[in-house]
N, C-alpha and C positions, 0 to 999 in steps of 0.2 A: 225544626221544619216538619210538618207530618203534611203528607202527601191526598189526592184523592184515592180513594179504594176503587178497585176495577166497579162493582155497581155502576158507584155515582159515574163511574169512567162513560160507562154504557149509556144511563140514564142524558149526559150529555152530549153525547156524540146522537144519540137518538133524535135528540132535541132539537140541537142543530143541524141535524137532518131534514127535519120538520120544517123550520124556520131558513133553510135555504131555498126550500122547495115553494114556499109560500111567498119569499123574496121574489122568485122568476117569473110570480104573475104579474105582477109590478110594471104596467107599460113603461112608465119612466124611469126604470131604476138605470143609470149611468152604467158607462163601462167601467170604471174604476169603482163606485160600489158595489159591483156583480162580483168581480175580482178581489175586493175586501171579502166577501162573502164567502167564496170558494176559498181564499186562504184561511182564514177564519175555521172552516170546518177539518182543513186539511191540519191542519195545528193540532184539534182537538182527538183527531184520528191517530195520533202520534199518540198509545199509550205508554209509549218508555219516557215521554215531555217531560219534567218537574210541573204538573200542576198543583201550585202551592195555595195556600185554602188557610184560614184563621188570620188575627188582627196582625195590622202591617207593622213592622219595628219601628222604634222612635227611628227619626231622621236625622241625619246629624244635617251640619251646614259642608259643603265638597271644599276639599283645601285648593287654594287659587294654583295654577300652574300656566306658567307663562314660554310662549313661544316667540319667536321671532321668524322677520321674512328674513329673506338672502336675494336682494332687489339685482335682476337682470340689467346689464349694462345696454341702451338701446340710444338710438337717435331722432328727434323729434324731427320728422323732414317736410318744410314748408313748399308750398307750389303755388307759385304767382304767375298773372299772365300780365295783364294791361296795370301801372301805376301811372292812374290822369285824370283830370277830374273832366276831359270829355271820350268816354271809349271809343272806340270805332269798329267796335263785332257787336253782334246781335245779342237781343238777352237768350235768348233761346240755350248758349252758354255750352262749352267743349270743355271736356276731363272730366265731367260729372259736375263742375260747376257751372250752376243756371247764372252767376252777373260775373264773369270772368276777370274783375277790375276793382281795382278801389283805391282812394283817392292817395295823392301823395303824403297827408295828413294821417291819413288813416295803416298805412303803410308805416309810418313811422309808431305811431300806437301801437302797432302789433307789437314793433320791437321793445319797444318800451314798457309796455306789460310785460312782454316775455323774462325781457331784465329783471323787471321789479320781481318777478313768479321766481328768482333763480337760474334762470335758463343762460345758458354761456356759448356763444357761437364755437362751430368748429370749420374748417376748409373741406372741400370736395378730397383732398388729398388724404384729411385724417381720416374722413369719413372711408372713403376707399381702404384706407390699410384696416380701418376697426371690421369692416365688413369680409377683408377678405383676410382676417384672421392673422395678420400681421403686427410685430409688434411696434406699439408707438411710443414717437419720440416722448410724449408727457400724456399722464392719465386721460381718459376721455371723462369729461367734466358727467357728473352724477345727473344735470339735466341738459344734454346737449342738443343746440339747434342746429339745423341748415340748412341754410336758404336758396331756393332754385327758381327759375322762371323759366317758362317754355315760348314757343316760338320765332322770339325777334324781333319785339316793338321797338321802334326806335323813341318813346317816349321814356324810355328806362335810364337812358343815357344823362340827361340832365333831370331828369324828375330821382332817381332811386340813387344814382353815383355819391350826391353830392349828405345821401340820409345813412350810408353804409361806412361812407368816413365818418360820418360824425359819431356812430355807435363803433369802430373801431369792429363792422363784421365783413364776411365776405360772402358774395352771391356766385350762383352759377347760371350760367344762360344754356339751354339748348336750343338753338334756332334751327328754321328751316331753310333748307339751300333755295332750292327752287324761289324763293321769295325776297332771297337778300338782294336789295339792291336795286331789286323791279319792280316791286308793290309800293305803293305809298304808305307811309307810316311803318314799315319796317326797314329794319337797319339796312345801313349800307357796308361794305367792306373798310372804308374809312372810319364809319364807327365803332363796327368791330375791332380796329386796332387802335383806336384809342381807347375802348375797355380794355381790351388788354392789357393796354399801358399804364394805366390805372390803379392797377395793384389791387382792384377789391373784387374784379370780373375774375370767374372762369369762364370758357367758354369751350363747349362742346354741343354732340350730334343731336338733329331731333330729325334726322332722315335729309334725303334731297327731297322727294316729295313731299315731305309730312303729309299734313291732313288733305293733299290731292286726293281727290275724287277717281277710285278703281268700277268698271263695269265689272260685275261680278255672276248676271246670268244673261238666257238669252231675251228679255224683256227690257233687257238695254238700262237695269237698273245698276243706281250708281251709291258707291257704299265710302264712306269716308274714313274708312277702317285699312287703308291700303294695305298697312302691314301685315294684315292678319283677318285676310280673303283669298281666295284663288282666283286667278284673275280670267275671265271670259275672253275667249280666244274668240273672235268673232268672227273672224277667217274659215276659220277650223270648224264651229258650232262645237264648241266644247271647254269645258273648261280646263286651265293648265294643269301640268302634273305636279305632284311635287318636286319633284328633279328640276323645272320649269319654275316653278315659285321659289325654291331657292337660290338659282342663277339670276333672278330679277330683283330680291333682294339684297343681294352680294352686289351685284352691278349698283343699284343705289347706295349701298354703304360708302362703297369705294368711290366712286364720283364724288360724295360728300369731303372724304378724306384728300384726296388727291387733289382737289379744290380750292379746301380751307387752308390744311394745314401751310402749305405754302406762304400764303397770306398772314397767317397767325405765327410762323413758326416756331412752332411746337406740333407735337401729337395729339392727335382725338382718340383717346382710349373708349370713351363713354357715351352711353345713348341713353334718351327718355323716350317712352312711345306715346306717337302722336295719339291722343285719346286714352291712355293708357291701353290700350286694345292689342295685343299680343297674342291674339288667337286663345286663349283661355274662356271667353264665352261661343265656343262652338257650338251647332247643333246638336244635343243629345244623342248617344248612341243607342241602337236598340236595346231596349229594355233598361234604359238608364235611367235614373232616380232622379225624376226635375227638380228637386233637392238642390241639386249638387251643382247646379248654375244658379248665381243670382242676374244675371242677365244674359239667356243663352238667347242665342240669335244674332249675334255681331256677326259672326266669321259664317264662314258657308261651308267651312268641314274640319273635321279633328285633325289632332297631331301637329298644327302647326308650331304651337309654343316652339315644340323640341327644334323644328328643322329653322326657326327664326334662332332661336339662340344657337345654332352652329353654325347658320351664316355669321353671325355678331362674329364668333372667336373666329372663327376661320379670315374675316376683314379685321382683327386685332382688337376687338373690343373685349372689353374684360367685364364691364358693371351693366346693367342697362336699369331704369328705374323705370316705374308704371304711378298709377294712381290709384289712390284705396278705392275699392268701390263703398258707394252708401250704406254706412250699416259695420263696412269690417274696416274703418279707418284703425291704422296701427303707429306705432311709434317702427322704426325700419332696426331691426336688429338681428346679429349671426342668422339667428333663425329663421330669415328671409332667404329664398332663392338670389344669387350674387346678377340672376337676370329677371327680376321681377322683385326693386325697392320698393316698398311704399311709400307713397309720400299724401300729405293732406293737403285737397286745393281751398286756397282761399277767392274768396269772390266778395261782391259790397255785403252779400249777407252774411260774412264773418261774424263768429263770436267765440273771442278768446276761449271761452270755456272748454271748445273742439280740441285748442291745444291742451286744457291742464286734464282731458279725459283721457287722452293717448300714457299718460305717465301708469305705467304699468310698475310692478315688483316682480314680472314673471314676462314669458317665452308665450307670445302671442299664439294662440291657436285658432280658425286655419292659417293658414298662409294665404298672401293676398287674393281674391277675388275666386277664393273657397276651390280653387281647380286641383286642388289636393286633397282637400276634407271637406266632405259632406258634413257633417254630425263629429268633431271630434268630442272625445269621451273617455273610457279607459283607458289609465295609462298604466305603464312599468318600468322603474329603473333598472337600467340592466349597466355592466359595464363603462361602456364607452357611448350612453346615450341614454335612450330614452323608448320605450313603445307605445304608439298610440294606435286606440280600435277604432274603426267606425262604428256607430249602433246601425245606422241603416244596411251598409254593404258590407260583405264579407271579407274586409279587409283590415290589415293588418299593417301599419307604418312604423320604419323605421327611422329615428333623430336621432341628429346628434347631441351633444351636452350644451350645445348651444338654441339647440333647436328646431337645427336643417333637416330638412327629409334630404335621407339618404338613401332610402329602400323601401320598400312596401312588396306585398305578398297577398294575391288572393286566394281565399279558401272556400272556394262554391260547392265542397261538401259540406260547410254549417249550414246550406240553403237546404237541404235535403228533406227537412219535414216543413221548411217555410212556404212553402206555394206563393213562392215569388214577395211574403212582405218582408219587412225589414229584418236583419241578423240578430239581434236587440242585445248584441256583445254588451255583457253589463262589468266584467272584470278580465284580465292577463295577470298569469302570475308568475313569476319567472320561478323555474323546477331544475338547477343544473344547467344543462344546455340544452335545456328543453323548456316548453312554455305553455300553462294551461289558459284556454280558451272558454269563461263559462257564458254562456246565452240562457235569458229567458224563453219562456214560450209565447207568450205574448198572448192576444185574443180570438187567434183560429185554432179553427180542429185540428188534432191528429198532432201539431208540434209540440215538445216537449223543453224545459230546461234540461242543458247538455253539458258536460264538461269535455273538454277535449285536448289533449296532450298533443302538441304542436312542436318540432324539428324548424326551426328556420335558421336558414342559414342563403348562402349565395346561386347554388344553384335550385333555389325554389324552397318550398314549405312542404315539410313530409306529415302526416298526421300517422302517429303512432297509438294512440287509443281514444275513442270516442263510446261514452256512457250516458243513458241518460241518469239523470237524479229525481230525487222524489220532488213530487207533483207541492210540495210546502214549500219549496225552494223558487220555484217560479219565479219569485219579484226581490231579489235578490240585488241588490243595488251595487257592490262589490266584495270581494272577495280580498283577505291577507293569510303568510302562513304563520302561525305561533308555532315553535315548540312539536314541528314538524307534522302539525295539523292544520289544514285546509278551516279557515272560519270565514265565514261569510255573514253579510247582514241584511236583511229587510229593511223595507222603507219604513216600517213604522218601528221600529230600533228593539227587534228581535236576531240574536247571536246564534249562528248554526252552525252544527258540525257537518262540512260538504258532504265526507264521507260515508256517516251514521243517518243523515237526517234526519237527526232528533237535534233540538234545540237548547243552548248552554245556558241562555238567559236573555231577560227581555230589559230594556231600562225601567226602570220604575220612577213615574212622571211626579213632581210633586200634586198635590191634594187639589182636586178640583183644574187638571188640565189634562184633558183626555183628547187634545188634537194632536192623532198618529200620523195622517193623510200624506205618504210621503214628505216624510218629514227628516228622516235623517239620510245621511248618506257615510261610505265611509267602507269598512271599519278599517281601525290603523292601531298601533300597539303604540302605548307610551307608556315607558319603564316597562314594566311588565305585563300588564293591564293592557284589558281589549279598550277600545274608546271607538267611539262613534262622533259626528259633528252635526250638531241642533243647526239647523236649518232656520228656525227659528229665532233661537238665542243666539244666536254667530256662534257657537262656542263648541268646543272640541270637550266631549263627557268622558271620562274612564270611570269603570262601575266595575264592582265586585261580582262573586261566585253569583249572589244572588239579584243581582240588575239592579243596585242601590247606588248611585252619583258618591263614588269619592271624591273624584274630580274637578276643576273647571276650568277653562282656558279659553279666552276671548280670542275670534279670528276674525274679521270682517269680511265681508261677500256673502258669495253663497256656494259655499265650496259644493263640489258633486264626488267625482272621481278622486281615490286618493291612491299611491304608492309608498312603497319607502325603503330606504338601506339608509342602515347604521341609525346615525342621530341625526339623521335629514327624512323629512318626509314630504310629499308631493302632493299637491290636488288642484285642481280646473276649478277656476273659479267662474261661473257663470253670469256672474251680476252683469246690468244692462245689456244681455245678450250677447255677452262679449265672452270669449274661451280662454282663459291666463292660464296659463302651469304654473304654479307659486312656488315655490323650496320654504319651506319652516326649517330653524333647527331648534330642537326641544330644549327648552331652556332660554332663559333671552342673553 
């Protein structure tokens, strides 16, 4: 390998001095080629780099290396309302589905694909113990469904009974109190006990009010979100306090309970929320990253999730389910809050496909209706779990091996040279019992890429040392340790030592493919070997001293973020906008 001589070292850093400067006239030059540019020069300013010069080595062909998943145990959870072929609600449509019905034919197709796709029914009961981490009586089938309906049609009763014996599944009803027995076309208490008797109903909470209409300001508007509003006191000209909105709560739970159960004899352990609405789309708090809602504006102030899920336990409910919102439909699994299930509504514009895209091999990321994760993105296995960053906020989650947040931690000293944008955490790496934090600097003045040594534990997040690193490190997509060195990788699949900031090796593309453009992510060690993953080619690359592909290993998606211990390693797979944690283990 002969090296460039300081001269030409000169003669090129000169050069591309030149030619960055000539770059910035450029009205249209992009933010991401401006940032090509400035990396580009900061690379060639590195004169300790290996800038290597003379004819490339023959190539060999990379020997195949093959990985496997380790598929996450989850439950596909269906949400029906109306089964008739003439509805009686508006199309305008509640739970996020616009035709909330479909016909008893078409009802029965569902299941009948689902059959033929594999899919094997479970009970509200298995599903409960798989969720709450209990062990069951027989495995949970590899594609398990469960079937629920919300508020109380009494079309269910002869139209669905008679299609759930015949598939040998079982359904659960959450109805509304307030409506049983008084509205036309919902059940009555006669019917309710003959589901029951029926052997294929469950039957549980969807509130005494459900979807009752609450005044929520003083303009006398009216919000179909009862659950998760504050309610206008109009006596008072004020709205309730929270001490007030949880007594009102709890008072509904328990009239529900104290109601039914008599009638049904048995317990209501379980709720589904009317709208899926649980106070998770609140009004942004100041300075909050509209990000971080995909429908804020339901509720009319923060905090309620928590104090609705303590009315639940406090009236004896254990589970409560919600609705995916559009966009983050999930299969419901550990990793799910035990009060906020997902489940996917069906309506006439079903299409099975909705069910076989929920089949994941991994720990859905966010959690339902994103009220926990803005931007999930780095992760770390630690222990007895899991960490995940946000790139936008300054925060830091902690899960469990199943998935659950458990904990989270904010560090609004990594905002310190952001002037308010995003944290742009691009890796966590776990150090002991301690934990590095690296952020780029992204596209404003004055901020730097950081690393930062982080203490978390229960009473808070201590930072113990914060550095910046050289300005070539900037776009730095993640970070692993080798060999008790800190390596890190560019997106255009360049290997750096965090420490040194000088560069180990670049991959070497084959002949005639020179698209870098954010293109890999990664890095992750297989056998001993750095490897990076082609974004591109789906495939996981490991390359020698000198950035030559020994390697190759097919992965499908488009992984981003990776982790690893032992012979398991981790990565978010981003495909259709969707966040999975995967588990590989090296080797099939």
């Amino acid at each position: 390998m002969r090296f460039v001589n300081a001269n030409v070292r000169k003669r090129i850093v000169i050069a591309a001095f030149h030619c960055y400067t000539w770059i910035g006239t450029m009205q249209e030059l992009s933010c991401s080629g401006l940032r090509r540019a400035i990396a580009s020069v900061s690379m060639l300013a590195l004169f300790a780099s290996p800038l290597v010069v003379g004819p490339t080595p023959a190539r060999a062909t990379p020997a195949p290396v093959s990985f496997s998943f380790v598929r996450a145990q989850a439950i596909t959870t269906l949400l029906f309302h109306q089964v008739t072929a003439q509805p009686i609600t508006s199309a305008a449509g509640v739970d996020n589905i616009q035709k909330p019905w479909i016909s008893p034919a078409e009802f029965e197709k569902v299941l009948t694909d689902a059959e033929a796709a594999g899919y094997r029914y479970v009970t509200l009961d298995e599903a409960t113990a798989f969720f709450h981490g209990r062990t069951l009586a027989k495995p949970l089938p590899e594609k398990a469904l469960l079937l629920t309906f919300d508020d109380g049609y009494a079309s269910v009763l002869p139209e669905v009974t008679p299609i759930l014996k015949r598939h040998h599944a079982q359904a659960t009803m959450f109805f509304e109190g307030v409506l049983t027995g008084v509205k036309a076309g919902r059940l009555t208490v006669p019917q309710l006990q003959a589901m029951q008797a029926s052997g294929v109903w469950e039957l549980q909470s969807h509130g005494w009010m459900g979807h009752s209409n609450l005044v929520i300001d003083a303009n006398g508007t009216k919000s179909p979100y009862w659950y998760a509003n504050l309610a206008w006191r109009a006596d008072e000209h004020r709205l309730e306090t929270p001490a007030e909105f949880s007594a009102r709560i709890r008072a509904d739970l328990h009239r529900f309970r104290t109601t039914f159960e008599p009638e049904l004899g048995r317990k209501i352990t379980m709720f589904a929320y009317p709208s899926g609405e649980f106070g998770q789309n609140s009004p942004l708090e100041r300075g909050g990253n509209p990000l971080a809602k995909l429908e804020a504006g339901h509720s009319n102030a923060s905090g309620l999730p928590q104090l609705l899920h303590a009315a639940l336990i406090a009236e004896g409910f254990d589970t409560a389910y919600a609705v995916s919102i559009p966009g983050v439909s999930v299969a419901a699994s550990r990793a799910n809050d035990l009060f906020a299930i997902p489940r996917l509504g069906v309506g006439a514009d079903f299409s099975y496909a909705r069910v076989a895209a929920l089949q994941t091999s991994g720990i859905q990321l966010p959690e339902i209706a994103e009220d926990r994760f803005t931007d999930p993105g780095p992760v770390a296995k630690i222990d007895d779990g899991f960490l995940v960053a946000s790139t936008t906020q300054p925060i830091v989650y902690k899960l469990s091996n199943e998935g659950r947040v458990e904990g989270m931690w904010r560090l609004d000293a990594l905002m310190d040279d952001r002037a308010g944008n995003p944290s742009l955490i691009s890796a966590i790496i776990p150090n002991g019992n301690d934990t590095y934090v690296v952020q780029k600097s992204g596209w404003w003045p004055n901020a730097m890429p950081r690393l930062t040594l982080v203490h978390f534990d229960a009473n808070g997040a201590t930072i113990r040392e914060r550095k910046a690193l050289p300005a070539a490190l900037n776009w730095l997509v993640g970070v692993t340790e080798r060999n008790g060195t800190l390596v890190g990788l560019t997106d255009n699949g360049a290997f750096w030592d965090i420490a040194s900031g000088k560069m180990i090796a670049e991959i070497a593309l084959p002949a005639g493919d020179t698209d870098r453009k954010e293109r890999f992510s990664g890095p992750v060690i297989v056998g001993s070997e750095l490897a990076a993953y082609d974004r591109k080619s789906h495939a996981i690359l490991t390359i020698d001293s000198q950035g030559t592909i020994v390697s190759s290993g097919q992965l499908p998606g488009d992984l981003t973020y990776f982790a690893e211990r032992g012979q398991a390693f981790y990565a978010v797979d981003e495909a259709d906008k969707r966040h999975i944690l995967q588990t590989f283990k090296k080797g099939s």
